[in-house]
C-alpha positions in Angstrom: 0.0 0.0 0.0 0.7 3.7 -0.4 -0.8 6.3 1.7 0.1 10.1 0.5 -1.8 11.3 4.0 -5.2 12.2 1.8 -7.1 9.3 3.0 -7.0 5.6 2.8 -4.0 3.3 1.8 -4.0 2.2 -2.0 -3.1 -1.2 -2.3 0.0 -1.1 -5.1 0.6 -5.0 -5.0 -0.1 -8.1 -6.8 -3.7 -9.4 -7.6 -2.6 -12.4 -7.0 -0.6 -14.3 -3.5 2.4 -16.4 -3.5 0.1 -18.9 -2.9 -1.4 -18.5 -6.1 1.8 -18.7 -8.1 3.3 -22.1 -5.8 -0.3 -23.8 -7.1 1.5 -23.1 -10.8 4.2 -24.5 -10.1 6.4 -21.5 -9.2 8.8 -22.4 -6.7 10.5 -19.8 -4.3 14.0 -19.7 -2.6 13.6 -17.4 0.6 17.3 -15.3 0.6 17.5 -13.2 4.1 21.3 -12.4 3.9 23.7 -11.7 1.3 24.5 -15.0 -0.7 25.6 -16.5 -3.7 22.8 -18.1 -5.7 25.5 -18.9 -8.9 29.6 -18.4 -9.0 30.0 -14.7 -8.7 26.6 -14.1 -8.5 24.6 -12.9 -5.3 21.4 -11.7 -3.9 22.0 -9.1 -1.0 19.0 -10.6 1.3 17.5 -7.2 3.5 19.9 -4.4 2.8 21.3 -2.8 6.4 20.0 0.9 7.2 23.6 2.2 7.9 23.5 6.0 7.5 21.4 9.1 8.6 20.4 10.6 5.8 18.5 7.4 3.4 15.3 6.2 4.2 12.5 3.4 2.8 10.4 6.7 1.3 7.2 8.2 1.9 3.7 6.4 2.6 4.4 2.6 2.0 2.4 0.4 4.4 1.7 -3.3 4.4 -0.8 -5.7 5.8 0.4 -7.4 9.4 -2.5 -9.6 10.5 -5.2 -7.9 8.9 -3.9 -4.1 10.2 -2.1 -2.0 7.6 1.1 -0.8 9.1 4.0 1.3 8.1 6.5 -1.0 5.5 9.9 0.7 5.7 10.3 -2.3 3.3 13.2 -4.4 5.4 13.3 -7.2 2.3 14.5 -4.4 -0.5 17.3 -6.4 -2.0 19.6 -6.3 -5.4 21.8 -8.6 -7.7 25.7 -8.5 -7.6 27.8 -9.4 -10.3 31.7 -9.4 -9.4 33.8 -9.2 -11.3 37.4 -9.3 -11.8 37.9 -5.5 -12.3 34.7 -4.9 -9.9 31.1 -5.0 -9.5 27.9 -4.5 -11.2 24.9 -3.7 -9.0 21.4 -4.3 -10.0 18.4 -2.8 -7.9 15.1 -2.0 -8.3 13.9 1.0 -6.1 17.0 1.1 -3.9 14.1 1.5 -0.8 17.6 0.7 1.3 19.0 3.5 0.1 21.3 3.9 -3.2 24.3 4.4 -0.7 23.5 2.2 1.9 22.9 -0.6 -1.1 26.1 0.2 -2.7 28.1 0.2 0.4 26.8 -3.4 1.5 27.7 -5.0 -1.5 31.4 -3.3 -1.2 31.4 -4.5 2.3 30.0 -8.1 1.7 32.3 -9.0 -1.5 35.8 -7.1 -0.2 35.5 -5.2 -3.1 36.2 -1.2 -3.7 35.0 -0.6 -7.4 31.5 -0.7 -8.9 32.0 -1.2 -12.5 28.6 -0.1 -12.4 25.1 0.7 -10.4 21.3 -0.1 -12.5 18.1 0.5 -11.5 16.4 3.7 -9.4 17.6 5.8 -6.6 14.0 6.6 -5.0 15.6 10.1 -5.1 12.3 11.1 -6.7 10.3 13.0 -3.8 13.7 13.0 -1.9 14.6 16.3 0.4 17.7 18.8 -0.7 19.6 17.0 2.1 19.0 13.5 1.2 20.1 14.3 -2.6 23.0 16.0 -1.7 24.5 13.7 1.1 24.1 10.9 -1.9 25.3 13.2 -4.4 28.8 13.6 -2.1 28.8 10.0 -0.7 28.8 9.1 -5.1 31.2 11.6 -5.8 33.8 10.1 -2.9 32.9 6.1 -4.2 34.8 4.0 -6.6 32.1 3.5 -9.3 32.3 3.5 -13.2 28.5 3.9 -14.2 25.4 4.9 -12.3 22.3 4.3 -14.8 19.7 5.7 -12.6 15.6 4.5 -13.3 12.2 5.2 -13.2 12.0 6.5 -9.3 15.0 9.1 -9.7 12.7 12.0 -10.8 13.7 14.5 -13.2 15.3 17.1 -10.6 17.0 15.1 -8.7 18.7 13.0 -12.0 19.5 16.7 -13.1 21.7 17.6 -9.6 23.2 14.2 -10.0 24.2 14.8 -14.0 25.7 18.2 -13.1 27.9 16.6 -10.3 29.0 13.5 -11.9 29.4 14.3 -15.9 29.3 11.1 -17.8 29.2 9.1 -14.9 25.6 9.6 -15.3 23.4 7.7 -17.8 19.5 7.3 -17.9 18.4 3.3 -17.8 16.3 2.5 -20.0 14.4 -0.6 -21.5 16.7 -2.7 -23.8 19.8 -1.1 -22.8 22.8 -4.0 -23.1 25.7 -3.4 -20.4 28.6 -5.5 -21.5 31.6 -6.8 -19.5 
């Protein structure tokens, strides 16, 4: 659910349960902590909260027992790719944080390079603050490419372009990242 304080939660989820799919035949490996589902390749499991400045976002809830109840969405999770030369890091919304996200998957592999960062920043509806403590915590990492997504939002993409030059790309459907 999302609730922009105007009145009552809309539900943003599935039609359907995991129930629903496991009756296909759709089977489900539960990943809590950072591990490696093929050589090289990881899931991150929940993604610590480690700094002051990134939160989950505005409004999310979910259902507990029947009672909708603030989601500051603990499962938020992304792919890992290392490499010799470094990572790649695959995310969705980043609900973790795009710097908390980045700097777990430094910390869990040993690594200090992203080859590159793909998927959104949830900078969207972000405060001044929060984009500029991510725009100095990016400027001081190791990383190659950051091809922010959907939940970015225009303003905050532009603040990030200005700061980082070519760094910066826009991801979009069918792009091909090779390495």
């Amino acid at each position: 659910y999302v609730d922009h304080g105007v009145g009552n939660p809309i539900p943003i989820g599935t039609s359907f349960s995991l129930k629903d799919l496991q009756k296909k035949g759709a089977v489900f490996h539960e990943v809590n902590s950072f591990t490696e589902i093929m050589p090289s390749i990881y899931v991150t499991g929940g993604i610590p909260r480690t700094n002051n400045f990134e939160d989950a976002g505005f409004g999310f809830k979910t259902e507990i027992n029947g009672e909708i109840v603030a989601d500051n969405i603990s499962d938020d999770s992304a792919l890992v790719i290392r490499l010799p030369e470094g990572l790649v890091i695959i995310s969705g919304c980043a609900h973790a944080g795009l710097i908390n996200t980045i700097n777990y998957c430094l910390q869990q592999t040993g690594c200090d390079k992203v080859l590159a960062y793909i998927g959104g920043t949830h900078l969207a509806m972000a405060s001044e603050e929060r984009i500029q403590k991510t725009i100095e915590a990016l400027q001081a990492l190791s990383i190659d490419i950051i091809a922010t997504a959907h939940c970015t939002g225009f303003i905050p993409a532009a603040k990030m372009q200005q700061a980082l030059g070519s760094k910066l790309i826009k991801a979009e459907t069918g792009m091909v990242f090779n390495y």
